[in-house]
N, C-alpha and C positions, 0 to 999 in steps of 0.2 A: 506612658505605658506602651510597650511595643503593639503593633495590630497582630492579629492571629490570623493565619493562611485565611479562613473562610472569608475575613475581611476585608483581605487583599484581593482576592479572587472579585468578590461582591464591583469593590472599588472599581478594578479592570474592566469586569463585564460590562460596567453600567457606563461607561467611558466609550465601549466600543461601538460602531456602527454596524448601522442596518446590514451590512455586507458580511459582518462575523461570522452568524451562521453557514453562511454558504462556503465563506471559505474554511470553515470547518468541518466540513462535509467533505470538501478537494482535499484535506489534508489526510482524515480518516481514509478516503480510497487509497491516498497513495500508498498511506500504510500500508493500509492490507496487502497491496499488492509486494511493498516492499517486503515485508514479511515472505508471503511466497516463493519469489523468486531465491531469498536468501536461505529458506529452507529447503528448497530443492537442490539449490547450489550444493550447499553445505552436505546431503545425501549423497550427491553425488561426488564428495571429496574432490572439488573443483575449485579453484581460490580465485577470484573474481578476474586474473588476469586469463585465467584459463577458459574462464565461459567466455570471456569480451574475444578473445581470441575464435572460439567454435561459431560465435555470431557474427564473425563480423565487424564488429563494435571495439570501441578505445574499452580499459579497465574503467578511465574516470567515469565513461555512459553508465557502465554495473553500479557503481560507487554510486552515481545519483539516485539510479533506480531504487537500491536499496535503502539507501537515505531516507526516500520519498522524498527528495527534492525538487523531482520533474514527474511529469503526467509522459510516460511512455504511449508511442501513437499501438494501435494495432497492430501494425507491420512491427515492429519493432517485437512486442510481445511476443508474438508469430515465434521471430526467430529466438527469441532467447526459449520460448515452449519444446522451437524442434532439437537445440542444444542443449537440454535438459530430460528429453524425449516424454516432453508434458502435453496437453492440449492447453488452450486457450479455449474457455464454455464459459455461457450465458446459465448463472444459476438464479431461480427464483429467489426472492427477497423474504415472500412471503409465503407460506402453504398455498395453494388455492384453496377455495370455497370447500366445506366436507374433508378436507385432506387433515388429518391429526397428528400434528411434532412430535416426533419420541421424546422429545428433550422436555415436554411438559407435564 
C-alpha cells in the first residue's frame, strides 16, 4: 500500500538534522524577500532584464533573487530598492508590549 503525503513528510522530517530548522528559516526569508522584489518589479512593468539593467546587476543576480536562491547582501537590496523607488525598513516581527494587531 502506497504511504500517504503525511507519512512521507513524518519519514523526511525525522531523517533530517539538527540544522533543518535553521535552514528553514534562511529559506522562508529568502522568500519573502523574493516575493517582494518580484512584486514591485512586476508593478513596475519591468522584466527582470530591465531592473538588472537600472541596478546595475546581470538579469541571472534578479533571477536568483527572485528564486530565493541566494541571500542578497544589504548593498545589493539598497539598489534594487532605489531601481524600484522602494525603501529598504526594519519592520517589527512582533507588536510591542500593549500594542494590539488589527489582524486579531
Amino acid at each position: 500500500m502506497p504511504l500517504t503525503y503525511d507519512e512521507v513528510v513524518a519519514s523526511r522530517r525525522a531523517r533530517l538534522g539538527p540544522d533543518a530548522a535553521a535552514q528553514g528559516e534562511v529559506f522562508a526569508h529568502a522568500y519573502k524577500i523574493a516575493v517582494q522584489v518580484m512584486e514591485l518589479r512586476e508593478q513596475h512593468g519591468l522584466t527582470q532584464a530591465q531592473l538588472a539593467k537600472r541596478c546595475g546587476m546581470s538579469q541571472a543576480d534578479i533571477s536568483r533573487i527572485e528564486r530565493g536562491s541566494t541571500k542578497p547582501t544589504t548593498r545589493t537590496l539598497e539598489r534594487i530598492a532605489d531601481a524600484l523607488e522602494a525603501d529598504v525598513r526594519l519592520v517589527s516581527r512582533q507588536p510591542a508590549p500593549g500594542v494590539i494587531s488589527l489582524s486579531d
